[in-house]
C-alpha positions as CSV (number, residue, x, y, z in Angstrom):
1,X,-3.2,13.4,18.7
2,X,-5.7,12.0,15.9
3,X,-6.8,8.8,16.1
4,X,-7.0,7.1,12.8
5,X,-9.9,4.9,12.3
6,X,-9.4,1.6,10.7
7,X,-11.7,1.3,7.2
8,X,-14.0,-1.1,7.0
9,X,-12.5,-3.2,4.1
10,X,-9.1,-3.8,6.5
11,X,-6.1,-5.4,4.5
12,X,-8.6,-5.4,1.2
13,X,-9.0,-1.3,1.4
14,X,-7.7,0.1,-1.4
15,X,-4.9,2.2,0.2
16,X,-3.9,-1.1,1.8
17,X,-3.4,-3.3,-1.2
18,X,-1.5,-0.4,-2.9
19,X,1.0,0.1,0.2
20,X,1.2,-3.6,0.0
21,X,1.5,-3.8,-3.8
22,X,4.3,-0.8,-3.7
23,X,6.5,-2.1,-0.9
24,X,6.7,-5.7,-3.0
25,X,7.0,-4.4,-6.3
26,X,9.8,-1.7,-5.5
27,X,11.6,-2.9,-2.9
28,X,11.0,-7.2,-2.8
29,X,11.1,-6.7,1.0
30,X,9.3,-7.5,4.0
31,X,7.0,-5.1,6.1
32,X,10.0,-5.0,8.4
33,X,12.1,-4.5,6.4
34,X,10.1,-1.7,4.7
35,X,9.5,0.0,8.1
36,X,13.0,0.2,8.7
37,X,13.6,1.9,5.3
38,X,10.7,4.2,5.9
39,X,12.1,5.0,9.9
40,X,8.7,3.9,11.3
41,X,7.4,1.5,13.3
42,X,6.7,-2.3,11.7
43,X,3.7,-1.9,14.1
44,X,2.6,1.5,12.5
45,X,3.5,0.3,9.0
46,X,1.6,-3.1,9.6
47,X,-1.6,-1.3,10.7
48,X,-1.6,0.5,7.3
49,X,-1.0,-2.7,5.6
50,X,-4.0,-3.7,7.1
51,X,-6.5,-1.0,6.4
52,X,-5.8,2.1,8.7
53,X,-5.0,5.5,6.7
54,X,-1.8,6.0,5.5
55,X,-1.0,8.8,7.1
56,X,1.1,12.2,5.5
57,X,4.3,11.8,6.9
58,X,4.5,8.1,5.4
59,X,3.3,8.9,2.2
60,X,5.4,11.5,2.3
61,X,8.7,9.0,3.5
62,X,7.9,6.8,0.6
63,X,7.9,9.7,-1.6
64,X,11.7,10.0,-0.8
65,X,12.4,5.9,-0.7
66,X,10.2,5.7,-4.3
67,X,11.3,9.1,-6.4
68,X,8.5,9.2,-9.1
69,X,6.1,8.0,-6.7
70,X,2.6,10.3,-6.1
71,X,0.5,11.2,-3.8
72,X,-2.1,10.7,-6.5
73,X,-1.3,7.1,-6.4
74,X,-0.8,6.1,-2.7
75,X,-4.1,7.6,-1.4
76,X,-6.3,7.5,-5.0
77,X,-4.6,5.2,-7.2
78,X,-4.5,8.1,-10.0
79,X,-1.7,6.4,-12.3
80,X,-1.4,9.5,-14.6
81,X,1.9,10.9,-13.3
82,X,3.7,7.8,-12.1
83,X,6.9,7.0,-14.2
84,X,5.9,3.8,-16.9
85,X,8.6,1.8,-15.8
86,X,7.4,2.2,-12.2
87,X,3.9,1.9,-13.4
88,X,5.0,-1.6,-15.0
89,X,6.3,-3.1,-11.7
90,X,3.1,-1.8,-9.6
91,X,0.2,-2.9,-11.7
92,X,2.2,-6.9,-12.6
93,X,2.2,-6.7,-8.6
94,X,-1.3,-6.1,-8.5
95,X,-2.1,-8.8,-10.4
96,X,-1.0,-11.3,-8.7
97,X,-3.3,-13.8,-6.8
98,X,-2.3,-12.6,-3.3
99,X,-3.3,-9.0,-4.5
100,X,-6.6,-9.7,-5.4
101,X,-9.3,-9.9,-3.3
102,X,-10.3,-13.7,-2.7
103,X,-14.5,-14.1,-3.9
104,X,-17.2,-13.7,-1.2
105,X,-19.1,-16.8,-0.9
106,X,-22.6,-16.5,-0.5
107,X,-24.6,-17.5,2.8
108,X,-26.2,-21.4,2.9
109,X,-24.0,-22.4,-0.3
């Protein structure tokens, strides 16, 4: 078995945010909840959440959940071929506050 490494931007990687951002926007439901949805683990689910790589057989499980959904889009964020209406729901999630990355505060201010 392949160990996935964790990247080094944790619940800020991109991947992350858009796992986040997708499971909020579509489905308005907890990581549990999600991870029952998905038939994995809330432990495997959470550690993708949180910046390990989403791995094929997920992707591909959201795929089914989320028909419209890419590929593209879960492990590149390419938006080209994801319905609009989808599209909509996904990038209002991502604008929210808890989306976005908080500043980095520089060192001695």
């Amino acid at each position: 078995m392949t160990r996935r490494l964790k990247e080094n931007g944790g619940k800020w990687e991109p991947q992350a945010v858009r796992l986040r951002v997708l499971r909020c926007a579509l489905f308005e439901e907890p990581s549990s909840g999600f991870a029952r949805r998905l038939n994995v683990s809330p432990q495997r689910l959470g550690n993708m959440e949180n910046g390990f790589s989403l791995s094929i057989d997920v992707a591909n499980k959201i795929r089914l959940a989320a028909p419209g959904m890419t590929l593209d889009w879960l492990y590149h964020g390419v938006e080209i071929a994801v319905p609009m209406q989808m599209l909509m729901r996904l990038r209002d999630e991502a604008a929210k506050p808890e989306n976005q990355q908080p500043a980095v505060k520089a060192k001695g201010k």
